[in-house]
Kinemage of the C-alpha trace (Angstrom):
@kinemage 1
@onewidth
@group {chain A} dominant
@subgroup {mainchain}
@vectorlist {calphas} color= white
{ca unk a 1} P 205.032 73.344 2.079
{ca unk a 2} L 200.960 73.693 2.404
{ca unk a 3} L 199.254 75.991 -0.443
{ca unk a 4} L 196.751 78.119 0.974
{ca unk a 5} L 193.905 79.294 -2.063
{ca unk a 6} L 191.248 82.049 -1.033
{ca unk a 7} L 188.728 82.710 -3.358
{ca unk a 8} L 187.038 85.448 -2.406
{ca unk a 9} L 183.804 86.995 -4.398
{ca unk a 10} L 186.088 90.071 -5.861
{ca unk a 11} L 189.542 88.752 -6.071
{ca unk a 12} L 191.500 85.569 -6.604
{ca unk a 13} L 194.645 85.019 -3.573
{ca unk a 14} L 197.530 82.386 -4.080
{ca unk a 15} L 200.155 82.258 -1.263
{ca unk a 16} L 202.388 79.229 -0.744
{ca unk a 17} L 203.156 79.267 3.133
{ca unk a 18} L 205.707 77.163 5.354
{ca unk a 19} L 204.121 77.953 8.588
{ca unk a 20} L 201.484 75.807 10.335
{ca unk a 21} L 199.755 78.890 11.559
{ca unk a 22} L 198.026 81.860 9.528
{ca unk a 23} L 200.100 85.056 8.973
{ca unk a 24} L 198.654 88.260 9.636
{ca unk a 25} L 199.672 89.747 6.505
{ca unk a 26} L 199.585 88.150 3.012
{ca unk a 27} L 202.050 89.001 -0.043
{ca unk a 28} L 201.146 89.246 -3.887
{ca unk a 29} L 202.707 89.832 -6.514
{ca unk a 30} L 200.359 91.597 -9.675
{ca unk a 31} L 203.074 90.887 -12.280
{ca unk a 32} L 202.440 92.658 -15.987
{ca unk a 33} L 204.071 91.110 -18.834
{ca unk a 34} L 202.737 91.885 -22.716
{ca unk a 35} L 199.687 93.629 -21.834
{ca unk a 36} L 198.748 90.878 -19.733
{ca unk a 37} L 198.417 90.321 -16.250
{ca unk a 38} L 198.845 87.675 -13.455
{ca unk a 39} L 198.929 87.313 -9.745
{ca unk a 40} L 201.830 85.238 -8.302
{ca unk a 41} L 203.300 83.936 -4.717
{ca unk a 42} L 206.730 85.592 -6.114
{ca unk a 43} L 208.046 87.744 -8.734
{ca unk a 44} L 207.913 86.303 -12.080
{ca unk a 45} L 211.257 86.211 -14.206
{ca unk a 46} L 210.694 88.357 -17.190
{ca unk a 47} L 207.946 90.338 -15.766
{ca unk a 48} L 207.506 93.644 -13.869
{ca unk a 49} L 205.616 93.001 -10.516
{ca unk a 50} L 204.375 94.656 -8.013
{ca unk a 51} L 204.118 93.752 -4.527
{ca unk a 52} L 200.758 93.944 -2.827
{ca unk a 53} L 200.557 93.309 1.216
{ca unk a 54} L 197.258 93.200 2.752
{ca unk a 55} L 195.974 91.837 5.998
{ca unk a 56} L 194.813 88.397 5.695
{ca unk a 57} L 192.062 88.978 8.305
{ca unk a 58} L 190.285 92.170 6.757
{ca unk a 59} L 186.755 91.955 6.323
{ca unk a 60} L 187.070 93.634 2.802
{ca unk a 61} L 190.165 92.025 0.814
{ca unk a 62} L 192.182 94.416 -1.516
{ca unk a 63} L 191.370 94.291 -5.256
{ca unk a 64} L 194.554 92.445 -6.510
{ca unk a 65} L 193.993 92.041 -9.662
{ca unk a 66} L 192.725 95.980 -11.055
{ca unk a 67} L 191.325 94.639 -14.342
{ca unk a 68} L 187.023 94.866 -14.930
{ca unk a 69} L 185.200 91.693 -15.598
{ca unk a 70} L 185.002 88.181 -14.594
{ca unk a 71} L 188.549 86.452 -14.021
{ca unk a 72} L 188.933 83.078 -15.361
{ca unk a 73} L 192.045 81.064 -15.908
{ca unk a 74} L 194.460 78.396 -14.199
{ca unk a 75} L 196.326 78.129 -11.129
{ca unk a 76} L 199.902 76.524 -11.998
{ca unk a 77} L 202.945 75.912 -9.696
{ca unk a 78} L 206.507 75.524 -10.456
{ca unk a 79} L 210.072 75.741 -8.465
{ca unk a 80} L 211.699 78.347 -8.504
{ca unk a 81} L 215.277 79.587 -6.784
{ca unk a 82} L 214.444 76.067 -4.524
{ca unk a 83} L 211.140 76.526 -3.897
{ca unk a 84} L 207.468 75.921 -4.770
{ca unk a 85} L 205.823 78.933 -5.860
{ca unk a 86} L 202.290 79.543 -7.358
{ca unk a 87} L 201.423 81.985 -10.676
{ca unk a 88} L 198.051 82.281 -12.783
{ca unk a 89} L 200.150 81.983 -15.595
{ca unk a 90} L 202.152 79.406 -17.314
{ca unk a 91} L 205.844 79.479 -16.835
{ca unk a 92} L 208.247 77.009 -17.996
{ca unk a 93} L 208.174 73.982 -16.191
{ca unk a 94} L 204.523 74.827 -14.444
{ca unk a 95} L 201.934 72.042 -13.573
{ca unk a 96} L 198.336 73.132 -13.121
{ca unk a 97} L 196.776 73.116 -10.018
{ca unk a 98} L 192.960 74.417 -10.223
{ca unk a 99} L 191.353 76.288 -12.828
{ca unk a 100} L 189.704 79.319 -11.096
{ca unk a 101} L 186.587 81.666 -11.997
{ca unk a 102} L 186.434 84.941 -10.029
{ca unk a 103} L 183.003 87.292 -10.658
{ca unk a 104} L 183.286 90.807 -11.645
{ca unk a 105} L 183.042 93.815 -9.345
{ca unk a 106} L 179.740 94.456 -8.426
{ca unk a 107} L 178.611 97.182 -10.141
{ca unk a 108} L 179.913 96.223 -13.560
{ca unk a 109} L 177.113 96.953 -15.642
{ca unk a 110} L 177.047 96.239 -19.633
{ca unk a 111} L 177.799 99.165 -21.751
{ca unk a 112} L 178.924 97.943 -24.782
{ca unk a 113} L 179.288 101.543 -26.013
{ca unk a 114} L 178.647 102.750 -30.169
{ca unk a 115} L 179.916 99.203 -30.925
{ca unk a 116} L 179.176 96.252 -30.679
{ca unk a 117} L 180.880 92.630 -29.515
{ca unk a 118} L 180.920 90.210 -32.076
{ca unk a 119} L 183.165 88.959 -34.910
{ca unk a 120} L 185.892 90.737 -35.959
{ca unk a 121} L 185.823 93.228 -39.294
{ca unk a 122} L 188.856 93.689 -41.303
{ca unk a 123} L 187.192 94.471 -44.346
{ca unk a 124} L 187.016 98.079 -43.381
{ca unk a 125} L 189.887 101.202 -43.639
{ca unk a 126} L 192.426 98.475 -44.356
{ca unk a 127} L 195.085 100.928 -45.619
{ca unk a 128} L 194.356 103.340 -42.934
{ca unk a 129} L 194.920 100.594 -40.109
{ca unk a 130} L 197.694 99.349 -41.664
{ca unk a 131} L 199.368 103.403 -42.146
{ca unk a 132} L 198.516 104.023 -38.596
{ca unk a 133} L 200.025 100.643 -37.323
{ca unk a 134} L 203.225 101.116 -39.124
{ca unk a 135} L 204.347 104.358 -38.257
{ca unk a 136} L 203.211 104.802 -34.764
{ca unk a 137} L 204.182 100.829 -33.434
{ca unk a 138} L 201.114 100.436 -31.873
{ca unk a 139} L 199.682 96.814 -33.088
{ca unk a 140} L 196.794 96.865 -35.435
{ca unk a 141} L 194.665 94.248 -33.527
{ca unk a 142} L 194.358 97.273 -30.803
{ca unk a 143} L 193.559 100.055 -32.694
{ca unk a 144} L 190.562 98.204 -34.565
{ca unk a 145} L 189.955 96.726 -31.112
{ca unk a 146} L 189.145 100.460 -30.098
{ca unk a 147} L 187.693 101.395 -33.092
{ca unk a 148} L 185.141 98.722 -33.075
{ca unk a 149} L 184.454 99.122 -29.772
{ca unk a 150} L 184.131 102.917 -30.273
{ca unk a 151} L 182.490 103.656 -33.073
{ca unk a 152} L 181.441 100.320 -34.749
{ca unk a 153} L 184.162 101.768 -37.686
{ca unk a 154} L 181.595 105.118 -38.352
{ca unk a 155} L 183.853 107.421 -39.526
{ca unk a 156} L 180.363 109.605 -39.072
{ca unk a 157} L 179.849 108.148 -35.403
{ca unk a 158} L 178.784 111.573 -32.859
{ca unk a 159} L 178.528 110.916 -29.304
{ca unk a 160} L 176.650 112.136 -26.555
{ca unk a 161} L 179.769 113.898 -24.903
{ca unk a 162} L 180.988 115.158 -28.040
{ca unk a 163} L 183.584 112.283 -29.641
{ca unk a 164} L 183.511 112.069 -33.193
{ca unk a 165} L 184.488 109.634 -36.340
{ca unk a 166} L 186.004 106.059 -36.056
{ca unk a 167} L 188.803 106.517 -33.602
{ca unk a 168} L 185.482 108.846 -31.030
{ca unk a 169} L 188.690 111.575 -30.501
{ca unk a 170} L 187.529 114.347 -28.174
{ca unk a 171} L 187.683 118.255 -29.431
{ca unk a 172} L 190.649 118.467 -27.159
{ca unk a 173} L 192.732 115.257 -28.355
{ca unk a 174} L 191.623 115.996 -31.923
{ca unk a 175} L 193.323 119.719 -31.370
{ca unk a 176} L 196.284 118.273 -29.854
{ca unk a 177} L 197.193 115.731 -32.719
{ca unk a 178} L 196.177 118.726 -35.162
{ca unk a 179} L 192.619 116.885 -36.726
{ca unk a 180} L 191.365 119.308 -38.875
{ca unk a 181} L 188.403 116.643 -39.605
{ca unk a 182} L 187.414 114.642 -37.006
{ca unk a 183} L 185.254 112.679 -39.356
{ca unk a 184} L 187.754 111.911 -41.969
{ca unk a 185} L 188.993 108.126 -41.673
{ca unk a 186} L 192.839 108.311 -42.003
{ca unk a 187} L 193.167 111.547 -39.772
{ca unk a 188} L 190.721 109.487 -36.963
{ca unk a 189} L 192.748 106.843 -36.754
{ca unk a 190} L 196.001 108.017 -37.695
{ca unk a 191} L 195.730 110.567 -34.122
{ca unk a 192} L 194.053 107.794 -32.440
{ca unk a 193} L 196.781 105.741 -32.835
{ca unk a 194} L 199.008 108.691 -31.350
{ca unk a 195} L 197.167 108.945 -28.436
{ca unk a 196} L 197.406 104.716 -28.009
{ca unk a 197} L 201.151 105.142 -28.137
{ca unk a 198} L 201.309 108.199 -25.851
{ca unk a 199} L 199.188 106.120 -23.415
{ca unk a 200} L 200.994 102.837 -23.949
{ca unk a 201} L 204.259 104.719 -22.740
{ca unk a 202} L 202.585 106.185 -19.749
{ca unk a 203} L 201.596 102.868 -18.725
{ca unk a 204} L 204.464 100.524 -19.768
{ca unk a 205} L 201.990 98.953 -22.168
{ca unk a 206} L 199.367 97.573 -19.423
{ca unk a 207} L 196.331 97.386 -22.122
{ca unk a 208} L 193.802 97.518 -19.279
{ca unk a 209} L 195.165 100.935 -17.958
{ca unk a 210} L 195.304 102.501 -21.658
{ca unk a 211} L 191.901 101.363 -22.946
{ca unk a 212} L 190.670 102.674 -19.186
{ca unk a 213} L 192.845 105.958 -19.702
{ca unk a 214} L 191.108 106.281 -23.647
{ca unk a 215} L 187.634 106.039 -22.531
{ca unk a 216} L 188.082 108.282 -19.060
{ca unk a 217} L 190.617 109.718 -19.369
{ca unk a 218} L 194.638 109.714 -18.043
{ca unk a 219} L 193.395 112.554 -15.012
{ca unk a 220} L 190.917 109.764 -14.216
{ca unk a 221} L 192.766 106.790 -13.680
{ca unk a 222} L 195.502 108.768 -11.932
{ca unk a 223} L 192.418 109.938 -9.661
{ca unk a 224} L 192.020 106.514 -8.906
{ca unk a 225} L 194.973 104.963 -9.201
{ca unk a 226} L 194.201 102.822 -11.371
{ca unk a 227} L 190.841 101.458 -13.101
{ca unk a 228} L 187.872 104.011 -12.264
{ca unk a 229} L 185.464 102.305 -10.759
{ca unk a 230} L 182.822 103.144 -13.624
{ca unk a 231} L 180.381 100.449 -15.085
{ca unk a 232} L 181.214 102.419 -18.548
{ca unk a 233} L 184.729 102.444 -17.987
{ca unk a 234} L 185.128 98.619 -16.704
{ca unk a 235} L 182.851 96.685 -19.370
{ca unk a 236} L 184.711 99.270 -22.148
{ca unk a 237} L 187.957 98.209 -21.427
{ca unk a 238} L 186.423 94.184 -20.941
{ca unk a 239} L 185.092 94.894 -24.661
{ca unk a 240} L 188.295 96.303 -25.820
{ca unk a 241} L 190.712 93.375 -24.398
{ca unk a 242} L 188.355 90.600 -25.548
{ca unk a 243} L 188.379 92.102 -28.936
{ca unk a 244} L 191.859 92.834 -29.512
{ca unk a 245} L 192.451 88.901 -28.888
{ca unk a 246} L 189.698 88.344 -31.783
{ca unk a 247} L 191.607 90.852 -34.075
{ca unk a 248} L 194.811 89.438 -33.265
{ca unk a 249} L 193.572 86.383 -34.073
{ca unk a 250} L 192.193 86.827 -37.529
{ca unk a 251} L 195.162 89.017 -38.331
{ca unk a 252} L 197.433 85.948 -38.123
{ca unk a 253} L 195.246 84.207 -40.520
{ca unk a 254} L 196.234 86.732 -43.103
């Protein structure tokens, strides 16, 4: 068994090969599993992946892993059904192999939106975020990540295209949950977190794909089949990720 690693400047590669000589063709497997995701030699148990061909001797490699940002994280490898097998994430019975960096897609510009990164802020429409958590299912660690990411919690925050209050809800998703005040807290984030669990079910809960589908728009990332390849778009939904691990974070504290 020889491991083969490419690392090229857009994408991170892990195939486990028996033969001596190159293969034309290379096979991934993007696997999702609770929000997250990871690229494997073979399919995960317990996750839903999707197998990615591409030929090995392309001048332009394919973008495996669809997510904005830097990649960082570590190689492991593991046996599995007899065999040796490679994942960037950590199984039962996985040993590490390398830890890996991979840069962002050119063209990923900061754009850190009405909010800002930094720590998180849970001393603000508690009851609201709680409400909105309960009855829809959709975790509160997300919906502040959004908020904070799109308004900075203003419930009086007015963008340039027209989003308005905490939850930044377009005239046409404000309609469609029935706002009748944009700028009131509760009914912000209360349809907000609507629209995170009507997205969440489009996308069998792949986080990157909802925050992407929030900020752009669902007729957007079906355009593209997948992340749009806007700065705005990619840092947003870097923003939104990195925060909802902060939130989650200082929600368990609680």
């Amino acid at each position: 068994m020889r491991l083969r690693i490419f690392l090229p400047a857009l994408l991170l590669v892990t195939t486990a090969l028996d033969a001596a000589e190159p293969a034309a063709t290379r096979t991934v497997y993007r696997c999702l599993r609770d929000g997250s995701v990871s690229l494997a030699s073979a399919p995960e148990p317990g996750s839903r992946c999707t197998a990615i061909t591409y030929d090995a001797n392309a001048a332009k490699l394919p973008d495996l892993w669809r997510l904005p940002g830097a990649q960082r994280g570590q190689l492991y490898q593991r046996q599995q059904d007899g065999r040796t097998v490679y994942s960037t994430r950590k199984l039962p019975g996985s040993t590490p192999v390398l830890a890996f960096r991979v840069p962002a897609p050119p063209g990923s510009k900061a754009h850190a939106g009405l909010g800002q990164l930094g720590p998180p802020r849970l001393d603000v429409f508690r009851a609201e975020f709680k409400a909105a958590a309960r009855l829809t299912g959709v975790d509160e660690s997300w919906l502040r990540a959004i908020a904070h990411v799109e308004s900075g919690f203003d419930a009086n925050a007015l963008s340039p295209k027209g989003a308005k209050g905490v939850m930044q809800l377009m005239p046409d998703t404000a309609a469609a949950w029935q706002v009748t005040d944009p700028f009131n807290a509760n009914q912000s984030i209360q349809a907000g977190a609507r629209e995170l669990r009507q997205l969440s079910a489009a996308y069998d809960g792949e986080l990157a794909r909802v925050a992407a589908a929030y900020n752009a728009g669902a007729g957007t990332v079906a355009k593209y089949g997948g992340m749009p390849p806007y700065a705005e778009t990619q840092q947003y939904v870097a923003n939104v990720l990195e925060l909802n691990e902060r939130y989650r974070a200082a929600l368990a504290k609680q």
